[in-house]
N, C-alpha and C positions, 0 to 999 in steps of 0.2 A: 922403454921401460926404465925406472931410474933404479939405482943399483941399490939404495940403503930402501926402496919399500919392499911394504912385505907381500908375498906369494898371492895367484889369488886364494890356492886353499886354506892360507891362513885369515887372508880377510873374509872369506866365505863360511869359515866356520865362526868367527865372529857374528855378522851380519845375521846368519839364521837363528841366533838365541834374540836379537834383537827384534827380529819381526815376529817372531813368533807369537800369536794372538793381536796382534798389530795391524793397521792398514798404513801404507808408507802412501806417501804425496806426495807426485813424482814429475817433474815440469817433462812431458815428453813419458811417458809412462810406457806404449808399444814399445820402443825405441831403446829405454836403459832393460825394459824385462828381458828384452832377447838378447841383449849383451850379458846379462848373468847370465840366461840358461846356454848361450855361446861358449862362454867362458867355463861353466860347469864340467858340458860337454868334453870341451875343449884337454879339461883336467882330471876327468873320469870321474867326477865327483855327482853323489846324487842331486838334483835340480828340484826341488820342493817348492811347489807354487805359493805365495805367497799375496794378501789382500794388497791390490795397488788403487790409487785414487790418481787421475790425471789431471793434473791444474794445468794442463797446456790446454784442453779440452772445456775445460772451465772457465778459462781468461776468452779465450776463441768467445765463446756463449756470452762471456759478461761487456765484452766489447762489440758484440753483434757482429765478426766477421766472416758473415754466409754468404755463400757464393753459390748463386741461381743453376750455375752453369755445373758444378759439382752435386752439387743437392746436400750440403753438408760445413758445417765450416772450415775456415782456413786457417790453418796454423797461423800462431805468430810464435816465432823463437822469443827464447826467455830472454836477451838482450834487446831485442824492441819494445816487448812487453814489458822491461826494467824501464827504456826509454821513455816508451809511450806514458807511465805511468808516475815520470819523474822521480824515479828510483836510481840510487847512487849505485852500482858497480863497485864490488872489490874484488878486480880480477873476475877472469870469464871462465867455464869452461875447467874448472878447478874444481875439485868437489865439494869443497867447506864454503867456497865464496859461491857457489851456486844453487848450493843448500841456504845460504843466507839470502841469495835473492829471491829465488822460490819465494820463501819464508815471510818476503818484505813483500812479495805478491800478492797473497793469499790473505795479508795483512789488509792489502789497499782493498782488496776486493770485501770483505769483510764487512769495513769500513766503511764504505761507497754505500754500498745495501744498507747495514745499518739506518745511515740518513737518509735513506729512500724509505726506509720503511718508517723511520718518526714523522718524517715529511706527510705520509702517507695518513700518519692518524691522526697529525694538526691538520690536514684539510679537510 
């Protein structure tokens, strides 16, 4: 824990006026939900489920990486996913620089379709 941030129940009473009526986009979405309602728990504080979207889920889908043997696809962490995708890294694992890679994700993917889909109506 570093000692100048703040509590989580000061970032968690933050964070709930901002989602509120919101869906957040969440690279890994199981994964950070259960670490708020963990941490909630954790601080006796009430846990209010909130609309998440997973673009780990969605990269998974957009790079076709299904796996016969699961019946389902395979994660790829957000730093291969940056990689794979020729995306720069500022810092990993940070929440501002990971929120920007997300961000720079959902951009390519966007993008990608986009020109699938003009492609699509000039042929």
């Amino acid at each position: 824990m570093v000692a100048d941030a703040p509590s989580w129940p000061e970032v968690w009473a933050q964070v709930q006026k901002l989602l509120t009526g919101k869906t957040m986009l969440i690279y890994n979405a199981d994964f950070d939900t259960r670490m708020i309602r963990n941490n909630c728990k954790r601080h006796n504080l009430s846990y209010i489920p909130f609309e998440s979207f997973c673009v780990m889920q969605t990269y998974a889908e957009f790079v076709g990486s299904y796996s016969k043997d699961q019946r389902d696809f395979t994660w790829v962490g957000l730093v291969d996913a940056a990689y794979d995708q020729d995306i720069q890294i500022i810092g990993s694992h940070r929440a501002k620089a990971d929120c920007i890679t997300c961000a720079r994700i959902i951009n390519r993917i966007v993008a990608k379709r986009r020109v699938e889909v003009e492609s699509a109506k000039t042929s």
